[in-house]
Backbone as CSV, one residue per row, in Angstrom:
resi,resn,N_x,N_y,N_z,CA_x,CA_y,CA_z,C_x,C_y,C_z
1,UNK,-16.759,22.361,-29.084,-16.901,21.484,-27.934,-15.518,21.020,-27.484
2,UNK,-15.152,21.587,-26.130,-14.028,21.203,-25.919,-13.406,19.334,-25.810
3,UNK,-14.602,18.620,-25.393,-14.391,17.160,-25.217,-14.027,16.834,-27.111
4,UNK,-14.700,16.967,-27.348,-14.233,16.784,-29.004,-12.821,17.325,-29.642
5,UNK,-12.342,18.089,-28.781,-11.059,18.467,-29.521,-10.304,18.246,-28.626
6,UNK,-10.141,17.648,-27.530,-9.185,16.905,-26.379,-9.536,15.242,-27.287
7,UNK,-10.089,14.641,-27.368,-10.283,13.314,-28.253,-9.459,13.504,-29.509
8,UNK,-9.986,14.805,-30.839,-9.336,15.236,-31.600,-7.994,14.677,-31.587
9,UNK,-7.313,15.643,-30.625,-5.560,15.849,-30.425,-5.286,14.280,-29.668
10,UNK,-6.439,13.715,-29.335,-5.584,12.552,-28.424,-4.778,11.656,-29.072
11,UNK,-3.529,11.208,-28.860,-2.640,9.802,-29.299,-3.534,8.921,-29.596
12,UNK,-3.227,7.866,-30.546,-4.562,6.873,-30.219,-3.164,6.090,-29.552
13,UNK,-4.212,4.686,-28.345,-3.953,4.300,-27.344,-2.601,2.940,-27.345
14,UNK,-2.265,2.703,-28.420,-1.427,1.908,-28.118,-0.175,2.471,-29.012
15,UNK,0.075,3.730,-29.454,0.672,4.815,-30.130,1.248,4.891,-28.542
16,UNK,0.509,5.591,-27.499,0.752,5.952,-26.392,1.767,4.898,-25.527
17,UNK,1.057,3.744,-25.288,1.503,2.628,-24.770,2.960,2.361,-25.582
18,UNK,2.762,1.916,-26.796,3.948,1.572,-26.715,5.473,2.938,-26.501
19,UNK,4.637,4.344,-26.757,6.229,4.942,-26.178,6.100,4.978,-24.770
20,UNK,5.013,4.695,-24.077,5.406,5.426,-22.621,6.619,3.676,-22.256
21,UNK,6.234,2.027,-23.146,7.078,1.257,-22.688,8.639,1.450,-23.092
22,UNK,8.776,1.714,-24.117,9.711,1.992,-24.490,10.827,3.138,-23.753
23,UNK,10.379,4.292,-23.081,10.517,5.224,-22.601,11.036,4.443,-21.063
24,UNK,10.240,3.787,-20.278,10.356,2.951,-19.006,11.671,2.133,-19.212
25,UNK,11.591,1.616,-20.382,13.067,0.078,-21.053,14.076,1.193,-20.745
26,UNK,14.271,2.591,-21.230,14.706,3.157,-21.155,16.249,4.006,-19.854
27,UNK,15.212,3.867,-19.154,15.373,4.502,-17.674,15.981,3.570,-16.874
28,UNK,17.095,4.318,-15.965,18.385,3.209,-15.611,18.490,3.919,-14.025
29,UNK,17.282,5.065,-13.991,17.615,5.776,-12.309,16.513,5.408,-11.809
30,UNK,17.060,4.952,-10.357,15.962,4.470,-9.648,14.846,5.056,-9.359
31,UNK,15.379,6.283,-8.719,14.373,7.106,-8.628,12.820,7.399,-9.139
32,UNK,13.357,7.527,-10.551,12.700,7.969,-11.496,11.866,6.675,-11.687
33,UNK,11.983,5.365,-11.534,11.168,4.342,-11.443,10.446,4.016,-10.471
34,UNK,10.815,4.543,-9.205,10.108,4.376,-8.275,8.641,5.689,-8.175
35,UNK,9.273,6.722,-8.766,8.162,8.211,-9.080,7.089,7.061,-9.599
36,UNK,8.070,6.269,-11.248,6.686,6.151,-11.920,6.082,4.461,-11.499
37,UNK,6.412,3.731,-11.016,5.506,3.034,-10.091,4.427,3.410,-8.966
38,UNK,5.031,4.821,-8.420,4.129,5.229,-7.344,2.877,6.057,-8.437
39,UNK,2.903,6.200,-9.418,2.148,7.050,-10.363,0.991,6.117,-10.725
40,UNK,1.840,4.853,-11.054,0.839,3.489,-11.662,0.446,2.881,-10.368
41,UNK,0.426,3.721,-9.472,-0.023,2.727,-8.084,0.065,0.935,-8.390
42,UNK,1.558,1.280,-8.499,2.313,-0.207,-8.347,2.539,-0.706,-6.862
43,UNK,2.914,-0.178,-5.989,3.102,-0.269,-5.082,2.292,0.151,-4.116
44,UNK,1.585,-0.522,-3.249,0.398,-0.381,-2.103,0.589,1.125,-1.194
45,UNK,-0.200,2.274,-1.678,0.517,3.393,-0.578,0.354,3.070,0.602
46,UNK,0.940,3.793,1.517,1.197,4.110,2.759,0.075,4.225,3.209
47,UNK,-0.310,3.826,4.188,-1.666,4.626,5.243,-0.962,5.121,6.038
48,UNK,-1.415,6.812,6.560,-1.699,6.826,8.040,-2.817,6.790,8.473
49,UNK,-2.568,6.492,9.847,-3.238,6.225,10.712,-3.310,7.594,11.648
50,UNK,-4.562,7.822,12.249,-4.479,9.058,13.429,-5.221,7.979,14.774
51,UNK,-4.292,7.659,15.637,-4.807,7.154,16.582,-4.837,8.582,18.043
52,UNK,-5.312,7.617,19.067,-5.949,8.946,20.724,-4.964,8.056,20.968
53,UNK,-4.454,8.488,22.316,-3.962,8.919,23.195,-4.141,6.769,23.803
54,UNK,-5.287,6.539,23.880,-5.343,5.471,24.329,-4.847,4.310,23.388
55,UNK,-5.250,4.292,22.228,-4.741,3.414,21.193,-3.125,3.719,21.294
56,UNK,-2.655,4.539,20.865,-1.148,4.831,20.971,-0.538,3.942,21.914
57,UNK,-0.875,3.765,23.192,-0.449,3.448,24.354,-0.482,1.590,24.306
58,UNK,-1.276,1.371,23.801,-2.342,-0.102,23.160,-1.032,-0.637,22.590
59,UNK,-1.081,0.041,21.170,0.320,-0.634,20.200,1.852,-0.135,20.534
60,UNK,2.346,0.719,22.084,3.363,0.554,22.427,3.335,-0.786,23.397
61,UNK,2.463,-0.594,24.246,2.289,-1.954,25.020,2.650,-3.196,24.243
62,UNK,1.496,-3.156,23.142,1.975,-4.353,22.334,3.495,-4.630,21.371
63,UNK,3.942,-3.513,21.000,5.299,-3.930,20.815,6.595,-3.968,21.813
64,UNK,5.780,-3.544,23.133,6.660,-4.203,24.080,6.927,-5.571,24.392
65,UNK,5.604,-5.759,24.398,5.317,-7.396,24.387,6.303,-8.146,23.597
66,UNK,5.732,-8.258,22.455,6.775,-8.778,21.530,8.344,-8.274,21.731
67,UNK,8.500,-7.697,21.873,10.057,-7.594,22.292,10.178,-8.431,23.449
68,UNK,9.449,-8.357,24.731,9.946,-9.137,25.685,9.477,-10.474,25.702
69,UNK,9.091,-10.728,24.133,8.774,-12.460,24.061,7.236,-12.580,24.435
70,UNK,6.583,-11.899,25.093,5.370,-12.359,25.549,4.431,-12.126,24.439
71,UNK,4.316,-13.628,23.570,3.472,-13.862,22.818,2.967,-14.832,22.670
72,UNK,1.839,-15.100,22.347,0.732,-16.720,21.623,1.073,-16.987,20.150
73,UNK,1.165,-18.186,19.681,0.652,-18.666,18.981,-0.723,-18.775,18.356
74,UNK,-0.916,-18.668,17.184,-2.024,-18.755,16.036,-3.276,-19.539,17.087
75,UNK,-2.748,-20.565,17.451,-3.170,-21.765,18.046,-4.384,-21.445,19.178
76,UNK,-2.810,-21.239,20.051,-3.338,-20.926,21.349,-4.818,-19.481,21.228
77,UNK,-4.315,-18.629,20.212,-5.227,-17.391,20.068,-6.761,-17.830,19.780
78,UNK,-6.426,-18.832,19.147,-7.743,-19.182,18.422,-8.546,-19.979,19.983
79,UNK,-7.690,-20.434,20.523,-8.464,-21.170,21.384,-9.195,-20.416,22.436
80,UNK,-8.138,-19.299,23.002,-8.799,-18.489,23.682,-9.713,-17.156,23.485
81,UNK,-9.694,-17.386,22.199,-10.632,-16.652,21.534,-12.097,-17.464,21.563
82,UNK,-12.085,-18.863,21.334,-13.011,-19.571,21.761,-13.665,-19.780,23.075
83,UNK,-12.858,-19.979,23.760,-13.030,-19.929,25.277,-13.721,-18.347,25.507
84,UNK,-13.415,-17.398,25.448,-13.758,-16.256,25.456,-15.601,-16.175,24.706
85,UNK,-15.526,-16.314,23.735,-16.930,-16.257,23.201,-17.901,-16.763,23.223
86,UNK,-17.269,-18.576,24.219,-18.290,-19.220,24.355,-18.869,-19.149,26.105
87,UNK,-18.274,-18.303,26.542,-18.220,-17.882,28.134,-20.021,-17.045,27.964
């Protein structure tokens, strides 16, 4: 039975742990820490996104905006978000 002899041969688990920490204390290139953070999904991956043609256009608009200052406050959003829903 192959599951029985992958268990067999396995490290037991804190045999493992403590060289893979020791091994990490180790390591002085960034790189190589950043590989193994992205391995331990330490760090939140990346999404993409596939937006149309219309959305695209949506979030250039909107970071135009913000560049040319034209923005609300938390505040104000909430209010006219109210105003809006209670219409």
């Amino acid at each position: 039975n192959l599951f029985v002899t992958l268990r067999k041969n396995k490290m037991p688990d804190t045999t493992l742990k403590e060289k893979l920490i020791k091994k990490i204390k180790e390591i002085d290139d960034p790189a190589i820490l950043e590989e193994a953070s992205n391995l331990l999904e330490l760090n939140e991956p990346e999404t993409v996104y596939q937006v149309n043609d219309k959305q695209r256009n949506a979030i250039e608009e909107a970071k135009q905006q913000i560049k040319d200052k034209k923005t609300i406050g938390n505040k104000q959003a909430d209010k006219e978000s109210d105003e809006w829903l209670s219409e």
